[in-house]
KOLZA-272843 format. One line per 5 residues: their letters; for each residue x, y, z of C-alpha. Coordinates in steps of 0.2 Angstrom, whole numbers, plus 2048, in hexadecimal, padded with zeros to 3 digits. Layout:
% residues N
A> X Y Z ~ ... .
% end
This chain:
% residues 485
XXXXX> 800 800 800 ~ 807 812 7FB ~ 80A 820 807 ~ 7FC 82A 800 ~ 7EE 81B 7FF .
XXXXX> 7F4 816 813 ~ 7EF 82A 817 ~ 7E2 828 80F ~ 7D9 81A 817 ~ 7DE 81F 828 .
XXXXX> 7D5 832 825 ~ 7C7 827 81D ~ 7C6 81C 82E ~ 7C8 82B 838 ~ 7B6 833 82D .
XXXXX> 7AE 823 831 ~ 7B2 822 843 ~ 7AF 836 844 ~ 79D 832 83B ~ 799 821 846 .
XXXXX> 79E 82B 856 ~ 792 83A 851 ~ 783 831 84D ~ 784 824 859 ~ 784 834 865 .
XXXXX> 774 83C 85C ~ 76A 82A 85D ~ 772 826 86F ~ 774 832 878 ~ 76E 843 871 .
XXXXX> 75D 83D 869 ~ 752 843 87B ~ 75B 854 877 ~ 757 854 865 ~ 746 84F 868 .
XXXXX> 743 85C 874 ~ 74A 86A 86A ~ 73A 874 864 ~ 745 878 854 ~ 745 866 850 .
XXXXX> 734 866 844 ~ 737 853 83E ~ 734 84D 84F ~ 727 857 851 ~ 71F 852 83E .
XXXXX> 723 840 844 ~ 71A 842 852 ~ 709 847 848 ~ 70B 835 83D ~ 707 82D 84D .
XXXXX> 6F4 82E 84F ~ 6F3 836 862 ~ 6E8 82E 870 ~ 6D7 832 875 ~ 6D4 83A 886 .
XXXXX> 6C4 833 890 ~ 6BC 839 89E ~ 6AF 829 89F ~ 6A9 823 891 ~ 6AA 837 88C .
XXXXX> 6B7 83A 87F ~ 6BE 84C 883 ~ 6CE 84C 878 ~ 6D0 842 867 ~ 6D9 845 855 .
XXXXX> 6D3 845 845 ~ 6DE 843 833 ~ 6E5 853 82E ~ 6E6 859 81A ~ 6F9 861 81F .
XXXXX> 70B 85C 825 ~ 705 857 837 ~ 6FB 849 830 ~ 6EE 84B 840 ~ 6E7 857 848 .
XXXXX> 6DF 85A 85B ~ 6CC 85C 85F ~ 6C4 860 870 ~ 6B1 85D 871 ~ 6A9 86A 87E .
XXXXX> 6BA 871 87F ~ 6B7 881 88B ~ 6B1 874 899 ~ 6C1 867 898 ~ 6CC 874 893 .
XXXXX> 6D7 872 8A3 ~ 6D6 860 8A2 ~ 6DB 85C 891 ~ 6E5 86C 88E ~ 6E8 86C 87D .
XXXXX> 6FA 868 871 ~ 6FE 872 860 ~ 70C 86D 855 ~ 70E 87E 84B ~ 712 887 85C .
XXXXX> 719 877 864 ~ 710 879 874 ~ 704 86F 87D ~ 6FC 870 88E ~ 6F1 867 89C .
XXXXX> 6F0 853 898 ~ 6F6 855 88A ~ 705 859 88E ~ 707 851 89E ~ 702 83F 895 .
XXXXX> 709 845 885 ~ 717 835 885 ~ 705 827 888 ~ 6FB 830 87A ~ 70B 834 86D .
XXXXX> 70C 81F 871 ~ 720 821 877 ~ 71E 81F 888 ~ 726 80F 891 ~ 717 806 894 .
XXXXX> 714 809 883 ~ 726 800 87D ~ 71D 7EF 87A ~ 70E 7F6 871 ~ 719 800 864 .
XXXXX> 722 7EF 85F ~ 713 7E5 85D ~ 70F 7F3 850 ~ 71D 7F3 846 ~ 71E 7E2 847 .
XXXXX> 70B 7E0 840 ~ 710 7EE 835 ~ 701 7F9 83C ~ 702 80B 83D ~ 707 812 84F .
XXXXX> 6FB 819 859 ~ 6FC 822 86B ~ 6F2 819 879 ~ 6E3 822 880 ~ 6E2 82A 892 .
XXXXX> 6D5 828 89D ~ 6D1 834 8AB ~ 6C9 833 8BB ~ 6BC 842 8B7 ~ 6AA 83E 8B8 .
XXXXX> 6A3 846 8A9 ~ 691 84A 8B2 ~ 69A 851 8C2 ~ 6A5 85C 8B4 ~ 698 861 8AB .
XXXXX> 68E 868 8BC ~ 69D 871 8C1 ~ 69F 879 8B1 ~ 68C 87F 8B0 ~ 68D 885 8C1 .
XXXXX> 69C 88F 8C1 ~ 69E 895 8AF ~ 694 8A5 8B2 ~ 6A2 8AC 8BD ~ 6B4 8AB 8BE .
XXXXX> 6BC 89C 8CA ~ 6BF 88C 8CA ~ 6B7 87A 8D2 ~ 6C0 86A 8D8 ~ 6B5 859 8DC .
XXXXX> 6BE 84C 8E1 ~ 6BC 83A 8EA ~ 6C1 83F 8FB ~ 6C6 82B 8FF ~ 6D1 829 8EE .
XXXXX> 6D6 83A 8E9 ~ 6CE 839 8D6 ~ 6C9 848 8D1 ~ 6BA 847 8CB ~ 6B6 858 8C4 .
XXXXX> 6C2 868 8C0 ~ 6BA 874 8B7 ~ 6C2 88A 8B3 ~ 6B8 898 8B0 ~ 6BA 8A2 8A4 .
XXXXX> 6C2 893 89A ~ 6C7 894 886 ~ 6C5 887 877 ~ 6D2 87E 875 ~ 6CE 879 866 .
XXXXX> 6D6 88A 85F ~ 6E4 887 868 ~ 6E6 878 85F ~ 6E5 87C 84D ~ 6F2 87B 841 .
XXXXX> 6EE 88D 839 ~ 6FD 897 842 ~ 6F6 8A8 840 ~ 6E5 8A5 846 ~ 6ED 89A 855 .
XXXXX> 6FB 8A8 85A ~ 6EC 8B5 857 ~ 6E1 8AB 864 ~ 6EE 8A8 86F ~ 6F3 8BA 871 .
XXXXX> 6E1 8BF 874 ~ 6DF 8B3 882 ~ 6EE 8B9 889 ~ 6E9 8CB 88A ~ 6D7 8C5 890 .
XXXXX> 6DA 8CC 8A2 ~ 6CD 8BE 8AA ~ 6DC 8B3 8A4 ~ 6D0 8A2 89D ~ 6E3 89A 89A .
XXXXX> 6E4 898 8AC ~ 6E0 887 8B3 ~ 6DA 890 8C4 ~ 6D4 87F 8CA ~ 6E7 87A 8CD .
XXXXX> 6F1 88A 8C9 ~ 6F1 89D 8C3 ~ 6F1 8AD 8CD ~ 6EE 8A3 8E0 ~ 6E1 8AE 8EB .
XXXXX> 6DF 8AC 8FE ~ 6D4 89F 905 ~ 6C9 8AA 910 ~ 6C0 8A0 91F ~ 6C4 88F 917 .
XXXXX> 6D5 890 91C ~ 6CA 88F 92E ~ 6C9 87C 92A ~ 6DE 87B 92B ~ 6DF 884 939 .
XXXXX> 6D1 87D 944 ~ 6D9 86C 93E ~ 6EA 871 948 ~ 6E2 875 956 ~ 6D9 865 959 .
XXXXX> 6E9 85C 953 ~ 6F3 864 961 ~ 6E8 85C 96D ~ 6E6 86D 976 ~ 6D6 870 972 .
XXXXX> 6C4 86B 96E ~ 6B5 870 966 ~ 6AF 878 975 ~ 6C0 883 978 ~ 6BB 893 97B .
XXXXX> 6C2 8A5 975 ~ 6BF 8B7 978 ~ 6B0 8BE 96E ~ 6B1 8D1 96B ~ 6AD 8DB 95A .
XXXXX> 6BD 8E0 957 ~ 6CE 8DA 95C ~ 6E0 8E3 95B ~ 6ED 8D8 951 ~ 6FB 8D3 95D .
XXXXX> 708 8E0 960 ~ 6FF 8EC 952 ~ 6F1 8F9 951 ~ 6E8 8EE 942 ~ 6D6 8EB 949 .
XXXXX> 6CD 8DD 93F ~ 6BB 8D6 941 ~ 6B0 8C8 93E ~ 6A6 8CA 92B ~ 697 8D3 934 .
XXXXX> 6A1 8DD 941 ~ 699 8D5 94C ~ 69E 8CB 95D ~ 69F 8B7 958 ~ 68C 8B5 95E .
XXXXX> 688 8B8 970 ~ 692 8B7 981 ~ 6A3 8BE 986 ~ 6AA 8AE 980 ~ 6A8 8A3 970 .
XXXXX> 6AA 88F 969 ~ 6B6 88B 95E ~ 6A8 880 956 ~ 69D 890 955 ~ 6AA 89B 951 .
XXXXX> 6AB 88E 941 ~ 69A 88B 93C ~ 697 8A1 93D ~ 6A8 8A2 936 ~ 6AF 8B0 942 .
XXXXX> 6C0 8B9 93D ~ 6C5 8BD 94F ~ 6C4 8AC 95A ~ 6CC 8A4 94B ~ 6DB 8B0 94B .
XXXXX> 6DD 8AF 95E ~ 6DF 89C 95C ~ 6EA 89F 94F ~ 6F7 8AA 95A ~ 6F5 89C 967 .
XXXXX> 6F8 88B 95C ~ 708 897 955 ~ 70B 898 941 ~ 717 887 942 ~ 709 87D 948 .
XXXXX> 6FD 884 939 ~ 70B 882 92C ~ 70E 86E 931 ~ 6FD 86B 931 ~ 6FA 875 920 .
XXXXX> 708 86D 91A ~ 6FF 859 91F ~ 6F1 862 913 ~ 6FC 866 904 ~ 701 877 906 .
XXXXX> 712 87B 900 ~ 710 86D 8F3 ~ 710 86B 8E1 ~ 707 85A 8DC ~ 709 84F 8CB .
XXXXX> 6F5 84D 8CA ~ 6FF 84A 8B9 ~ 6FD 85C 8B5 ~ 708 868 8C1 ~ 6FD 871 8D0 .
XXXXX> 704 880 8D7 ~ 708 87F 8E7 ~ 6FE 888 8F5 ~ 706 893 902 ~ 706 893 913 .
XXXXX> 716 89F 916 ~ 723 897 923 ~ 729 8A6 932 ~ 718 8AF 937 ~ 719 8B9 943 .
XXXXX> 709 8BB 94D ~ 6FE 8C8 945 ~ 703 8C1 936 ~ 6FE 8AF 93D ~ 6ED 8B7 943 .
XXXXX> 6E9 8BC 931 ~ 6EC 8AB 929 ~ 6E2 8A5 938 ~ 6D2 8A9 92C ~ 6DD 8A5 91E .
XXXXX> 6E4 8B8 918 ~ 6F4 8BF 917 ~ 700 8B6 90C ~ 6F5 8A6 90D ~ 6F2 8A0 8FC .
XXXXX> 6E9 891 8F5 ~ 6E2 888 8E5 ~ 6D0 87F 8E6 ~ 6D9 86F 8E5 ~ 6E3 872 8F4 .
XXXXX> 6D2 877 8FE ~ 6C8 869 8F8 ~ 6D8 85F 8FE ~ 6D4 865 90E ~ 6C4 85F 90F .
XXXXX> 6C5 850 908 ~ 6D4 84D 917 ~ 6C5 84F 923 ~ 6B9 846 918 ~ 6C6 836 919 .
XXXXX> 6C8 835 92B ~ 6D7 840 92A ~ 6E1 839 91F ~ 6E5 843 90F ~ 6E6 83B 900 .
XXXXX> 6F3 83F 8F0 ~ 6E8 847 8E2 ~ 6E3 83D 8D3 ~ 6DE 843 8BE ~ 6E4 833 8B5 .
XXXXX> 6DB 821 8B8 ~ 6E4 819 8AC ~ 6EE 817 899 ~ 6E6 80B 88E ~ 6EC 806 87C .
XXXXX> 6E1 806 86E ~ 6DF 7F5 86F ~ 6D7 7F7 87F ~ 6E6 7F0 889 ~ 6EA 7F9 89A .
XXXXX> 6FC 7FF 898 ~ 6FE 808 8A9 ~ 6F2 80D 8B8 ~ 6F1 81A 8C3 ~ 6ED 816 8D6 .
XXXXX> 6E8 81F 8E6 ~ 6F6 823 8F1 ~ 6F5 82D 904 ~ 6FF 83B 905 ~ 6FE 83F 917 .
XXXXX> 6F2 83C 928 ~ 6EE 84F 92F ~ 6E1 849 93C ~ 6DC 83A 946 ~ 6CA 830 941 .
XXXXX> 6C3 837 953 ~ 6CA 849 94D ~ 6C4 849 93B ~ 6B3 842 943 ~ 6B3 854 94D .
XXXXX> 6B7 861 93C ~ 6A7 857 933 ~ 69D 85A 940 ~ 6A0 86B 941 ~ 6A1 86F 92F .
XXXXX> 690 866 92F ~ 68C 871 93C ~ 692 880 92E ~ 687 87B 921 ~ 677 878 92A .
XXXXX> 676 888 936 ~ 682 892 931 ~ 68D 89B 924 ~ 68B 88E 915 ~ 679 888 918 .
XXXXX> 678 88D 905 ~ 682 87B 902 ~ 671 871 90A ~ 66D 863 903 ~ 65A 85C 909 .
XXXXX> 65E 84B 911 ~ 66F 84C 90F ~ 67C 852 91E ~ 687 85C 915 ~ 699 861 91C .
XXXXX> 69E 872 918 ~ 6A9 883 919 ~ 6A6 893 911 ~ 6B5 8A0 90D ~ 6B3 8B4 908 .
XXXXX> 6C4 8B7 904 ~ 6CA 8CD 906 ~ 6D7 8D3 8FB ~ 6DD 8E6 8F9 ~ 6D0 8F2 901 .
XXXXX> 6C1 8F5 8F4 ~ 6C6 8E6 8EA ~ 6BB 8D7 8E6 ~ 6B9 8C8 8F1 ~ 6BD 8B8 8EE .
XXXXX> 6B1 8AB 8F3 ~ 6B4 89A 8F9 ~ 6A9 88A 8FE ~ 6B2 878 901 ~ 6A7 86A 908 .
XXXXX> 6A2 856 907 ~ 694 84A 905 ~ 68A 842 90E ~ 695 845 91D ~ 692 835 925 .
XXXXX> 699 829 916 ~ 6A3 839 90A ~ 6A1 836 8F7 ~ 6A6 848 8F3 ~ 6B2 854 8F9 .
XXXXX> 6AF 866 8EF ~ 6B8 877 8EF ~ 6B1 887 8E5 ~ 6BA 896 8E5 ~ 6B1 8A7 8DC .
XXXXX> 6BD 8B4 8D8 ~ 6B7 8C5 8D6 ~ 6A9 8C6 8E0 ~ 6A0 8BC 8D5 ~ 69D 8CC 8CD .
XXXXX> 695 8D4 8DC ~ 6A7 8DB 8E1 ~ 6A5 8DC 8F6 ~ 693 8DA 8F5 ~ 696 8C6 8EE .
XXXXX> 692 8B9 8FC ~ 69C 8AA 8FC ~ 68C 8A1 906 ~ 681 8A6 8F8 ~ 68C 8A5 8E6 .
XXXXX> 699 899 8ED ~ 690 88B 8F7 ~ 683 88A 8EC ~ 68C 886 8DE ~ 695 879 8E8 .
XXXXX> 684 871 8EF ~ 682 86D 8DB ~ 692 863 8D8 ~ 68C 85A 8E8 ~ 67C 855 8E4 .
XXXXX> 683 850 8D1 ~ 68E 843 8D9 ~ 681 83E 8E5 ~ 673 83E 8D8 ~ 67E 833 8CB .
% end
């Protein structure tokens, strides 16, 4: 062999070995990042071959695709799409976005998930197209679609869950959007819908049911902190605490009072049962000062606060700030201040109470089956944390009970049925609209139901807006769906 032909076959080894190295990196080790990259629009083509799982909500199909005249081959559709809009979310391959299920489950409906390894050999194999597997969710379509009646005439959100499972079994926004539009594969009409829901300034993008701008709990955060008090042991329904009309926050000049002005109903003394079922401000921040904010935070945190759950989509977590000092402390003692919650994390708290005190991890997903109707993967309850005993749990039903009956949420009444209950009418800046909350369960001896409605904006009344009245009401409706279905 020459010289020259010996250089020339070790350059030519040296190009092979350069090219062997470089795509066996590409297909090895840098194909996640490559399919990742949103400037990759082969992957993202490839991925619109694939004909995408259905989303189910019961026998209800709430997501599916249809074949597509252009590149993308398919294209997504959403039936009723302002009521699942913060279920299903929606995906778009011209913006490359996606959101809710669908991007939480995207790997089980795109059909390249692990559980779906074996599925997508038997295809190939078979020579069948590849297909995604469908999802199924725990939503009840009837609960969802009571929810949705009730509260789309004003801006909030509703969680219904299974207090004894954590399945949610309706999560509904208002206002919401069609997702549909968000889904097309026209980019100017999408970008143009996009950036008019984005300068809406009731913000129907936000899934307020889980996320979004959080607002305080009001008097519902009264549920938490009654909670720590009978899990210190220390005290009882019966404990007792000063009743006047106005009270000075510790160490200020801040006076605050009940919702009336009033004292806490008659007598120089008041119940912390009574306090609860007339939802007094002022016995509720004294007994906050007492349990101290370290006790409130660990048992806010047994409830979820200061947690983000996979439910799959992402929750944002709820606050209950850590190093209160004591007006502070009294403040979130009837849930102001820096407290901050979603309607998840309330109806969390009730369903704690509900399920003999122990609080169970939230729950969207029940399970991914493929298109042949094989289940690939399931989705099971799981506990997250005990916050009361059974004998203290039995105490806060029977004074929510108490609540609902005679007392601030009697608009939750159910004839025949004893239903647990709390009301919340949450303050923000002076002259600003309130925020108004109801969380409860059904029937309260044997819980189906554990619901939590929160009203922003007065429900359109500003101050005047009543959570009793807008709030409870809407709540007793989602109740009596579950019960009557």
């Amino acid at each position: 062999m020459t010289k020259e032909l010996r250089r020339l076959s070790l350059v030519m080894l040296a190009m092979f070995l350069a090219l062997f190295a470089s795509t066996s990196y590409i297909q090895a080790v840098g194909a996640g990042d490559l399919q990742a990259n949103t400037a990759n629009r082969r992957a993202l083509y490839d991925s619109y071959e694939v004909q995408r799982g259905s989303i189910f909500a019961g026998s209800e199909l709430i997501a599916s695709s249809v074949p597509s005249s252009d590149i993308y081959s398919w294209s997504r559709t959403y039936p009723d799409a302002d009521k699942w809009a913060p279920v299903t979310g929606y995906i778009n391959p011209v913006l490359g976005s996606s959101t809710g299920l669908e991007r939480a489950m995207n790997s089980a409906l795109s059909g390249t998930g692990s559980s779906q390894f074996l599925s997508r050999i038997d295809r190939i194999v078979t020579g069948q197209p590849p297909r995604g597997s469908n999802v199924l969710t725990t939503i009840d379509p009837a609960v969802q679609q009571a929810a949705w009646e009730a509260i789309s005439p004003y801006e909030g959100a509703v969680v219904a869950m299974d207090p004894k499972t954590g399945r949610i079994l309706a999560m509904v926004t208002s206002p919401s959007f069609d997702t549909n539009l968000l889904a097309s594969h026209d980019t100017t009409a999408v970008q143009s819908e996009y950036d008019r829901l984005v300068a809406d300034p009731t913000k129907p993008l936000y899934n307020r049911a889980i996320a979004g701008d959080l607002d305080p709990p009001g008097s519902t955060f009264k549920l938490v902190v009654a909670s720590a008090a009978l899990a210190s042991g220390d005290y009882t329904p019966d404990s007792t605490f000063e009743n006047p009309s106005e009270w000075t926050l510790p160490g200020t000049s801040t006076l605050i009072h009940n919702f009336d002005r009033g004292a806490c109903g008659p007598g120089e003394t008041v119940t912390l049962a009574t306090a609860l079922r007339l939802s007094c401000n002022i016995p509720m921040a004294q007994l906050a000062v007492q349990l101290g904010d370290d006790a409130i935070l660990e048992e806010a945190e047994k409830y979820g606060f200061n947690q983000s759950f996979d439910i799959p989509l992402t929750t944002t977590a709820s606050v209950y700030p850590r190093g209160l000092n004591d007006p502070q402390t009294a403040l979130s003692g009837f849930g102001q201040g820096d407290v901050r919650a979603t309607p998840l994390q309330i109806a969390m708290v009730s369903a704690g109470i509900a399920n003999d005190g122990v609080v169970m991890n939230p729950l969207l997903v029940d399970s991914v089956v493929a298109p042949d109707l094989t289940v690939q993967q399931t989705f099971d309850s799981s506990e997250f944390k005990t916050a009361l005993t059974p004998a203290q749990a039995e105490l806060m039903t029977q004074m929510m009970v108490a609540n609902v009956d005679d007392g601030a949420a009697s608009g939750a009444r159910i004839d025949g049925v004893d239903v647990a209950g709390k009301t919340g009418t949450a303050e923000h800046n002076p002259g600003d609209p309130f925020t108004l909350w109801f969380t409860g369960f059904a029937p309260a001896d044997d819980p189906q139901v554990v619901v939590a409605v929160m009203v922003q904006n007065g429900g359109g009344l500003g101050q005047a807006g009543q959570s009793g009245k807008i709030a409870a009401p809407i709540g007793k409706k989602v109740i009596e769906a579950v019960l009557n279905g």
